[in-house]
PAVO-811456 format. One record per residue (C-alpha): residue number from 1; residue in three letters; x, y, z. Coordinates in Angstrom, 2 decimals, padded with zeros to 5 digits. Example, Ala and Ser with C-alpha at 12.3 -4.5 7.8 and 13.67 -1.06 7.14 Angstrom:
# residues 2
<1 'ALA' <012.30 -004.50 007.80>>
<2 'SER' <013.67 -001.06 007.14>>
END
This chain:
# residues 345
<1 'UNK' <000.00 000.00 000.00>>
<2 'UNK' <001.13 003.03 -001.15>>
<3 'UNK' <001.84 005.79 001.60>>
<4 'UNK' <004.01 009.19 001.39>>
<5 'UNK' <006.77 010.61 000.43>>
<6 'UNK' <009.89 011.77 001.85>>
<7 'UNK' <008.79 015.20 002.59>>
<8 'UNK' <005.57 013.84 004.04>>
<9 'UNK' <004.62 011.97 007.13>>
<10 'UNK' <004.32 008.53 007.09>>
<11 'UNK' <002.45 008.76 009.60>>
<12 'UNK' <-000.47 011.02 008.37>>
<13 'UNK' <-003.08 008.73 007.41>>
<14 'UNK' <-004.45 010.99 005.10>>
<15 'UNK' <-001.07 009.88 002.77>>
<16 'UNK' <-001.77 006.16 002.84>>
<17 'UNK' <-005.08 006.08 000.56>>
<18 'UNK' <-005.70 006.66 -002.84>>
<19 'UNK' <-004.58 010.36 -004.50>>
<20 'UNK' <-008.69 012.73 -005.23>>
<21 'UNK' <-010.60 011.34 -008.34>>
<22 'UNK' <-010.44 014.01 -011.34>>
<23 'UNK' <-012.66 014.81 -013.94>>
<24 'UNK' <-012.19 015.46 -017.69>>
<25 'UNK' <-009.55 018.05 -018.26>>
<26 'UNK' <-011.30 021.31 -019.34>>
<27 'UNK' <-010.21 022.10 -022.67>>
<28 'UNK' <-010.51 026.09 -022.22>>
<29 'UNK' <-008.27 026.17 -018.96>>
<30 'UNK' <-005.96 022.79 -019.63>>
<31 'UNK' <-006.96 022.73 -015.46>>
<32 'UNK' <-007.58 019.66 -014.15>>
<33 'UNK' <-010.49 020.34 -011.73>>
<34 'UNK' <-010.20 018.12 -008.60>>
<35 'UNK' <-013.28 016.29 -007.32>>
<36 'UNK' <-012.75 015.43 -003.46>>
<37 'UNK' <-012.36 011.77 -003.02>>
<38 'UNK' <-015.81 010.11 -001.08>>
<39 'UNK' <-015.04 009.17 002.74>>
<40 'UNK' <-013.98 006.08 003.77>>
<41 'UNK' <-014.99 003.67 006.72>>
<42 'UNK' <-013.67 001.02 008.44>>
<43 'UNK' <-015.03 -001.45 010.00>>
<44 'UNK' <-014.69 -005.02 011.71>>
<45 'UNK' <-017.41 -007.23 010.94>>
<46 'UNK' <-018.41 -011.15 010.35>>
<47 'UNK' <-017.61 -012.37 006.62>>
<48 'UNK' <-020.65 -013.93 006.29>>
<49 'UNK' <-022.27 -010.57 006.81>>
<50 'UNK' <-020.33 -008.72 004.37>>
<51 'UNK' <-019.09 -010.30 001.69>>
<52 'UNK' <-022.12 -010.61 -000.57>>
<53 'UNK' <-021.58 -007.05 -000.50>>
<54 'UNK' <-017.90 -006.55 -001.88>>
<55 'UNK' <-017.48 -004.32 -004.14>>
<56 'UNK' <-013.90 -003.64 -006.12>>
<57 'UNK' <-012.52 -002.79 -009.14>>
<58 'UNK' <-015.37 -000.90 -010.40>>
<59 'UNK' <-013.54 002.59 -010.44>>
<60 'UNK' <-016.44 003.93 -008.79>>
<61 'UNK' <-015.28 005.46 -004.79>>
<62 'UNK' <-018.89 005.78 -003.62>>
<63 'UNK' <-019.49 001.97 -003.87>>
<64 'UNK' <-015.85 000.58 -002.33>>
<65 'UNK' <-016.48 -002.23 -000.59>>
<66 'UNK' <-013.39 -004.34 -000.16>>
<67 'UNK' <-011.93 -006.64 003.09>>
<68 'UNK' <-008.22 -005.60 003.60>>
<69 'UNK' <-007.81 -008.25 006.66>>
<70 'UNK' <-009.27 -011.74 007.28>>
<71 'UNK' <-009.22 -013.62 010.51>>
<72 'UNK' <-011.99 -016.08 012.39>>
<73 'UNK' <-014.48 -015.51 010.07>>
<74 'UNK' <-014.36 -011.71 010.33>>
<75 'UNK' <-013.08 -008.83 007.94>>
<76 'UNK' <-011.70 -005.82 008.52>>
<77 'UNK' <-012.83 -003.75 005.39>>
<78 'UNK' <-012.73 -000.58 004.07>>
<79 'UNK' <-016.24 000.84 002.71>>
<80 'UNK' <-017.05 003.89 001.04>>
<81 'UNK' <-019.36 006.30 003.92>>
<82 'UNK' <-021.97 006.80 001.89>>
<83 'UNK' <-022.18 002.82 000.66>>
<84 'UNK' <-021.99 002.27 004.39>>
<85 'UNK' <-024.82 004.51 005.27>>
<86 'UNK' <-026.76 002.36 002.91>>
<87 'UNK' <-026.50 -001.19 003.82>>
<88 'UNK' <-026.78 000.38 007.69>>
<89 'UNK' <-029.85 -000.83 007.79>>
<90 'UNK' <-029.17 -004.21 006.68>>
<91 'UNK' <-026.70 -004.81 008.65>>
<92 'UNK' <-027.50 -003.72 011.92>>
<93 'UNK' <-025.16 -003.59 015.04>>
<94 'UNK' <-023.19 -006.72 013.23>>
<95 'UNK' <-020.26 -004.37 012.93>>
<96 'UNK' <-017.29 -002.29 014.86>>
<97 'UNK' <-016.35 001.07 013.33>>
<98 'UNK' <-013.01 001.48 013.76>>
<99 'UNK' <-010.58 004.56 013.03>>
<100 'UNK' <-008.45 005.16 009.68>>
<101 'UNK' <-005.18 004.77 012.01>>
<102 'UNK' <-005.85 002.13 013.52>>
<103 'UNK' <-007.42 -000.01 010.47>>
<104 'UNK' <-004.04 000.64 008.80>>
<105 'UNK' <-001.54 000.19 010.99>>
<106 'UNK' <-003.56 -002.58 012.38>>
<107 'UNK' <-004.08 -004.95 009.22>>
<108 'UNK' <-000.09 -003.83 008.10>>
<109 'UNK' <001.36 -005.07 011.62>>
<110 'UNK' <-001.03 -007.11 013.48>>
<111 'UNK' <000.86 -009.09 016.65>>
<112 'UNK' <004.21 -006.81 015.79>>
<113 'UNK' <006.17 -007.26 018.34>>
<114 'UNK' <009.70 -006.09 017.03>>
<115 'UNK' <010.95 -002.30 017.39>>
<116 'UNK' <011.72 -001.75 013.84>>
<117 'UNK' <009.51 -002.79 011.25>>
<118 'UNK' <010.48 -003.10 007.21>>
<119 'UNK' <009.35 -000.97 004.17>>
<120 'UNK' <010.07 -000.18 000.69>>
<121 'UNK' <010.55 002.44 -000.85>>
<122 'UNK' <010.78 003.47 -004.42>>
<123 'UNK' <013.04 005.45 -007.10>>
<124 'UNK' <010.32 008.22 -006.04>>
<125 'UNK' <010.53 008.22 -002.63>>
<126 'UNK' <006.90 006.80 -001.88>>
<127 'UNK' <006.64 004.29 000.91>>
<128 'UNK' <005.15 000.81 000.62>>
<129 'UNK' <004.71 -001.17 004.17>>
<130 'UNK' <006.84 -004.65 003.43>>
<131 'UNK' <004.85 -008.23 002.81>>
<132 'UNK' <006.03 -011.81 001.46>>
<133 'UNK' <003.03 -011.13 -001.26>>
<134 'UNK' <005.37 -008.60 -003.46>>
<135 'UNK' <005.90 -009.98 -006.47>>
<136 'UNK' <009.95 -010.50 -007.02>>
<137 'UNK' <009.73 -007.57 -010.24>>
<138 'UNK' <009.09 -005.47 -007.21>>
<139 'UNK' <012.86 -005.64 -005.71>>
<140 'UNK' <014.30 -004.38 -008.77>>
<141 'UNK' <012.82 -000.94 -008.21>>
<142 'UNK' <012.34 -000.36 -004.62>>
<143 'UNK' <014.99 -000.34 -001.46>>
<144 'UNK' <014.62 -002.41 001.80>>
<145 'UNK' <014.85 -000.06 004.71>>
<146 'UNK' <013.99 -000.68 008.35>>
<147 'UNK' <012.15 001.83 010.34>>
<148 'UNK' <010.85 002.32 013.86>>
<149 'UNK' <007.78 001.10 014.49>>
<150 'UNK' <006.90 004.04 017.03>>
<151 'UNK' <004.66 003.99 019.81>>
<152 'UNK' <002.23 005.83 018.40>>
<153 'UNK' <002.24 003.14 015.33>>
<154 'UNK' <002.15 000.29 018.87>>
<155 'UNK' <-001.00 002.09 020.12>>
<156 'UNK' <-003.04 001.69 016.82>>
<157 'UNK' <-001.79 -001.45 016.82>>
<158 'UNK' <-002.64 -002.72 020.10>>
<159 'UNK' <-006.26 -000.80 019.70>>
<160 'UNK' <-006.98 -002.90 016.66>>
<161 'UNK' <-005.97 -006.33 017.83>>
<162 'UNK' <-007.88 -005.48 021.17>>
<163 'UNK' <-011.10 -004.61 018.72>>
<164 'UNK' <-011.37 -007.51 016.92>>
<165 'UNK' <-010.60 -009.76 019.83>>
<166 'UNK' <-014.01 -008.06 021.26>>
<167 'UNK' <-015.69 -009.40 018.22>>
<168 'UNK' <-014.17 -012.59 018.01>>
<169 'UNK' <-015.64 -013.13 021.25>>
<170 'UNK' <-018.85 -011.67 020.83>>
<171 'UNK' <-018.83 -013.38 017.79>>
<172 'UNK' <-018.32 -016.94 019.22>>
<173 'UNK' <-020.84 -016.37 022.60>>
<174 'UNK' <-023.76 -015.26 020.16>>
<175 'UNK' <-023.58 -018.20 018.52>>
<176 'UNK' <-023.35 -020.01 022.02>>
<177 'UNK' <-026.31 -018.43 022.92>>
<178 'UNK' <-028.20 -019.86 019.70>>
<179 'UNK' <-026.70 -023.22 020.75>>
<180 'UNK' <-027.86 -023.06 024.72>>
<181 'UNK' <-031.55 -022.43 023.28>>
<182 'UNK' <-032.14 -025.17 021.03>>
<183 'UNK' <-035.29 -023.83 020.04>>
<184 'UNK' <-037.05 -022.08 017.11>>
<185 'UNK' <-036.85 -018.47 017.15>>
<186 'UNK' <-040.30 -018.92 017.41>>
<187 'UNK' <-040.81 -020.62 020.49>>
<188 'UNK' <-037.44 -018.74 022.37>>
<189 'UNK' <-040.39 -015.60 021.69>>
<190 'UNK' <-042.77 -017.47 024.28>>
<191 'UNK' <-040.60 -018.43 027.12>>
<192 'UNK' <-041.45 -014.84 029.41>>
<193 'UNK' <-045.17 -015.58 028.64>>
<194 'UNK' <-044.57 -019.20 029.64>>
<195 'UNK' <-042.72 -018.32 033.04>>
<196 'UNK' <-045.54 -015.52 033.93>>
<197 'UNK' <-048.22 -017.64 033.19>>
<198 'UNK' <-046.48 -020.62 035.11>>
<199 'UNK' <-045.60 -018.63 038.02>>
<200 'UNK' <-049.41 -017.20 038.34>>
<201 'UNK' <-051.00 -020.77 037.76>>
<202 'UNK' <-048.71 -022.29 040.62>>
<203 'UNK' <-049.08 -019.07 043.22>>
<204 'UNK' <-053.11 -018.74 042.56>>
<205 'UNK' <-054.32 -021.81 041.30>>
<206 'UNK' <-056.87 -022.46 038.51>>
<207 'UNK' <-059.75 -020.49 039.35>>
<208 'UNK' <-059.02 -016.96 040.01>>
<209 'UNK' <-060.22 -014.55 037.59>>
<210 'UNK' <-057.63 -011.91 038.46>>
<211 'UNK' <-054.97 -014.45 037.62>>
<212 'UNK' <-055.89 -016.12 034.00>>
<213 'UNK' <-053.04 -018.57 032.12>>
<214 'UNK' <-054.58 -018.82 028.39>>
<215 'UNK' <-051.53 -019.42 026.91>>
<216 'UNK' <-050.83 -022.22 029.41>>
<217 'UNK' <-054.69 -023.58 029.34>>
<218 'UNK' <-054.09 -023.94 025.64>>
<219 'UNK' <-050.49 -025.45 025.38>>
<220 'UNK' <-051.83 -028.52 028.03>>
<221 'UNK' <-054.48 -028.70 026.38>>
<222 'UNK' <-053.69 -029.40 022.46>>
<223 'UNK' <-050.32 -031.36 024.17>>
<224 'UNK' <-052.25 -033.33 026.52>>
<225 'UNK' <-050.05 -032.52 029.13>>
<226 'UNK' <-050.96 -031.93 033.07>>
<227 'UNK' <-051.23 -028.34 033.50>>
<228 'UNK' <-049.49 -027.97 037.26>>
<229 'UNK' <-047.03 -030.65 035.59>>
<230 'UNK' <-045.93 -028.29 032.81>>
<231 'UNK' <-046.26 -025.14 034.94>>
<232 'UNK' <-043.59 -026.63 036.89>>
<233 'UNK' <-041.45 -028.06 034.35>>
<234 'UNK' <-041.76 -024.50 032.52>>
<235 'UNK' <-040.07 -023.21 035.49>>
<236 'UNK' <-037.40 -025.80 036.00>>
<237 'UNK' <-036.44 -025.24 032.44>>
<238 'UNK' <-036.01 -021.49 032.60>>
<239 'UNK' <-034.03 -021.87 035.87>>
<240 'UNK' <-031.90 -024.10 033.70>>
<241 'UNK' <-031.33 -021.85 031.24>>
<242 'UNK' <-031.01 -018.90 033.28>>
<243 'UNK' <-027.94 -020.46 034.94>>
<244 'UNK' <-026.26 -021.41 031.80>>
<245 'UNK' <-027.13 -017.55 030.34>>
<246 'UNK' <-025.63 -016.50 033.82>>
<247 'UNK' <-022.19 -018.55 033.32>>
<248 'UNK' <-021.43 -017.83 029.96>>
<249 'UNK' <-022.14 -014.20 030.63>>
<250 'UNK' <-019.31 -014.66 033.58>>
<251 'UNK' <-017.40 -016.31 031.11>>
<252 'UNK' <-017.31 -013.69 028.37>>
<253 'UNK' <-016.81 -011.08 030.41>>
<254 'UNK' <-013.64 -012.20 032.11>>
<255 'UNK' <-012.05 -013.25 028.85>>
<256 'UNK' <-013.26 -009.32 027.62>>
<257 'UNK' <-011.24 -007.93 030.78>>
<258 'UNK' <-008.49 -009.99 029.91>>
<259 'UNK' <-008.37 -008.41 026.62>>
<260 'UNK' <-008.89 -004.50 027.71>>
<261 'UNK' <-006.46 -005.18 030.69>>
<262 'UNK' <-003.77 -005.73 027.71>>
<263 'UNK' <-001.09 -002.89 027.43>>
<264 'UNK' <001.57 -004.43 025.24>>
<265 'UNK' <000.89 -006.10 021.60>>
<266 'UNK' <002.91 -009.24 023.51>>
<267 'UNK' <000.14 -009.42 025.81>>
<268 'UNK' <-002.31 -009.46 023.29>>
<269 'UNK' <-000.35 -012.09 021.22>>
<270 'UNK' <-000.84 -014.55 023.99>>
<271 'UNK' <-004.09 -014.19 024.76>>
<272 'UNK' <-004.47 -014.30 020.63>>
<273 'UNK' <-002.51 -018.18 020.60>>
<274 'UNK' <-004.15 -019.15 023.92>>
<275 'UNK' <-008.16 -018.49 023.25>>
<276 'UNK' <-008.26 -018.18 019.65>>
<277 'UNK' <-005.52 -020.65 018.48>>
<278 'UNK' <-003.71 -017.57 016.59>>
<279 'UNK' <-000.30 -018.74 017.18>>
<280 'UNK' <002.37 -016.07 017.87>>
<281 'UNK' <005.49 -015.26 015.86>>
<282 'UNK' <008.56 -018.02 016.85>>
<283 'UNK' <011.12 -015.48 018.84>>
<284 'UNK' <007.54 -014.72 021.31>>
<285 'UNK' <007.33 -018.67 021.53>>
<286 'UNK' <011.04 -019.51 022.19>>
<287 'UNK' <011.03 -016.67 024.82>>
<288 'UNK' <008.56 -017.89 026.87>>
<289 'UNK' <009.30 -021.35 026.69>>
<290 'UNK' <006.65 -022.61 024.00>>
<291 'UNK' <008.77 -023.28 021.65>>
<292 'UNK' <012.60 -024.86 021.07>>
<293 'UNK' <014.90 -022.42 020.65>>
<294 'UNK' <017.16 -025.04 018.26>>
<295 'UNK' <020.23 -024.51 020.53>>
<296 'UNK' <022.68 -027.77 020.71>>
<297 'UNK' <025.13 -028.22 022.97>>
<298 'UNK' <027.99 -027.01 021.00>>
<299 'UNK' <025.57 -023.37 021.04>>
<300 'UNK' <025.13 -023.52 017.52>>
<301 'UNK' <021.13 -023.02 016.11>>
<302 'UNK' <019.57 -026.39 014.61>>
<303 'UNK' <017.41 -024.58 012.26>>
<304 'UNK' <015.24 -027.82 011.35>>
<305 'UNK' <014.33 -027.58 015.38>>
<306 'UNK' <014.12 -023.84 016.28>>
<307 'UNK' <010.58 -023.07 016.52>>
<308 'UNK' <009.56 -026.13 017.16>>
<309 'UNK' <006.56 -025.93 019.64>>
<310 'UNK' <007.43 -028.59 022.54>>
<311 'UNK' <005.90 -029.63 025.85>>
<312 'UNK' <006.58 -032.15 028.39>>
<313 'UNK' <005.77 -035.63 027.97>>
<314 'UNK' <006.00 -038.51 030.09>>
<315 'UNK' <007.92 -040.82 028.28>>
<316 'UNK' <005.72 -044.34 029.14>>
<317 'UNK' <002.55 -042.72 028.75>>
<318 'UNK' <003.38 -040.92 026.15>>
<319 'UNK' <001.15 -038.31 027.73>>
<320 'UNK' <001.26 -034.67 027.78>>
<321 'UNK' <002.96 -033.99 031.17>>
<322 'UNK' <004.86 -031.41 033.53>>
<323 'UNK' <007.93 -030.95 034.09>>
<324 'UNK' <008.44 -031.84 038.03>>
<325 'UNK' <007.53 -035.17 036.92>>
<326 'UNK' <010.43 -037.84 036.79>>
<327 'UNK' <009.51 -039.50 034.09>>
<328 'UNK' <008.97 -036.81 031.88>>
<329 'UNK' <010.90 -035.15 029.27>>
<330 'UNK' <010.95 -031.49 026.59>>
<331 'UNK' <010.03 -032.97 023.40>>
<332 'UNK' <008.26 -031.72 019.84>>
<333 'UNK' <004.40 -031.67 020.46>>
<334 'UNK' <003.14 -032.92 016.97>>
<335 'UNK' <-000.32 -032.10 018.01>>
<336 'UNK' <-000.19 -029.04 020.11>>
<337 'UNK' <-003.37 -027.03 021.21>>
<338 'UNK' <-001.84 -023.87 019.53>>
<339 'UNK' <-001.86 -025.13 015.86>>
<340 'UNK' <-004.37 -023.71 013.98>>
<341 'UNK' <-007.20 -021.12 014.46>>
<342 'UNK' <-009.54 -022.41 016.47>>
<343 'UNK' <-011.42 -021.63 019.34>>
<344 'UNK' <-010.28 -022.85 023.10>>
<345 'UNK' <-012.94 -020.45 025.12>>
END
């Protein structure tokens, strides 16, 4: 991505996007009139939400649509403001809006943990952040360089990784929440009526005119079920359910503090590999002791071992172990709970 020149800041977002849309050149004037460029917004939001959606490559600024990140079935994308404002409706409160600064920096060097980071820059002095996705023509043209990656760059950082941890967990406890109800949409929509009309059967019995249970009379009735059976078994139900709603609300919340409690991208990058299987980068692992750090005795690196993620096994089991037992022993972990995206919350 494109971002400034030499005598600009790269850290002035407004040089990292595309240069204002022009019209036709006026033929009286030779002036090229300039047209400001639509707004942009950024956003975190579910894939499955978005993507039907996308739109790119149609030259058109008022209907960008385009994911620049993709992680746990979410997208960080960048929409035009006014394309935005029209699919608000359809998509709801499915979404985090998110600044320009930290969208960029954020999707560029996600789980950066280094001091310096690398960029290229061209014969023209324009500054492209560095990935493995350049194609090789690219070296011929443009210089490595390192840079610091500042604290100010840390800060967007760390405030984008902490966002869309928010909505990978949000994410994952709504659809928890679908799971713990196991019902139709349809029938989740009756359970207060239920639970009012159980409640006032059980405290006043059947004939009190004040107290009247005609969604209950009717359910017994067409199900052929006892009516002070179901009352009860309405209630036992909801107090079921209640205390499952009550845990994983417990649950979400302290893996949320967790997250906001973070002050350092290496914080963040464990919590990342521990809950949501994102693993971190190799010199993170080796330093605290999740990974081999391919040193043999002579102190030379083993480069077909450094990295390798290793736990403690006990060597007759053949079971994952710790270390203060006798029988166990630091070796490779072929199937280690880190590998992978996935979910361990």
């Amino acid at each position: 991505m494109a971002t400034s020149k030499d005598s600009r800041s790269i850290l002035n977002p407004d040089n990292w996007f595309e240069p204002e849309i022009v019209t036709d050149i006026d033929l009286q004037s030779n002036v090229l009139p300039a047209v400001n460029q639509p707004k942009l917004k950024h956003i975190i939001i579910p894939e499955d939400v978005i993507s039907q959606y996308y739109v790119t490559g149609v030259g058109d600024k008022n209907f960008q649509c385009e994911a620049k990140y993709n992680l746990m079935g979410l997208a960080a994308v960048e929409i035009s403001e006014s394309y935005l404002e029209t699919l608000r409706p359809t998509l709801g409160r499915s979404f985090e809006e998110i600044s320009k600064e930290e969208f960029y920096f954020g999707t560029a060097h996600f789980a950066e943990i280094k001091d310096h980071i690398k960029i290229w820059k061209d014969p023209d002095g324009v500054i492209w952040d560095w990935t493995p996705a350049l194609p090789d023509e690219f070296w011929d043209t443009h210089s490595k360089q390192k840079i610091e990656f500042t604290q100010e760059m840390k800060s967007h950082t760390l405030s984008f990784m902490k966002k869309y941890a928010k909505e990978i967990i949000e994410n994952e406890y709504s659809k928890k929440l679908k799971f713990i109800k196991n019902v139709s949409e349809l029938e989740a929509s009756t359970w207060e009526i239920q639970k009012h009309e159980a409640r006032e059967f059980l405290t006043y019995g059947e004939n009190d005119p004040a107290h009247v249970t005609p969604f209950l009379d009717y359910v017994a009735t067409e199900r052929g079920f006892d009516k002070t059976a179901l009352a009860n078994k309405i209630l036992e139900k909801a107090e079921e359910y209640q205390d499952r709603l009550s845990t994983m609300l417990v649950e979400s919340q302290k893996l949320l503090k967790k997250v906001e409690e973070c002050t350092k991208i290496w914080d963040l990058n464990i919590i990342y590999e521990d809950y949501f299987g994102v693993m971190m980068s190799t010199d993170q692992a080796v330093e605290l002791g999740r990974a081999d750090d391919g040193k043999n005795e002579d102190g030379s690196i083993d480069p077909n071992r450094k990295g390798l993620r290793m736990a403690w096994f006990n060597i007759k089991t053949n079971e994952i172990s710790t270390e203060d037992d006798p029988d166990s022993k630091w070796l490779p972990d072929a199937i280690n709970p880190y590998m992978g995206n996935k979910l361990n919350f």
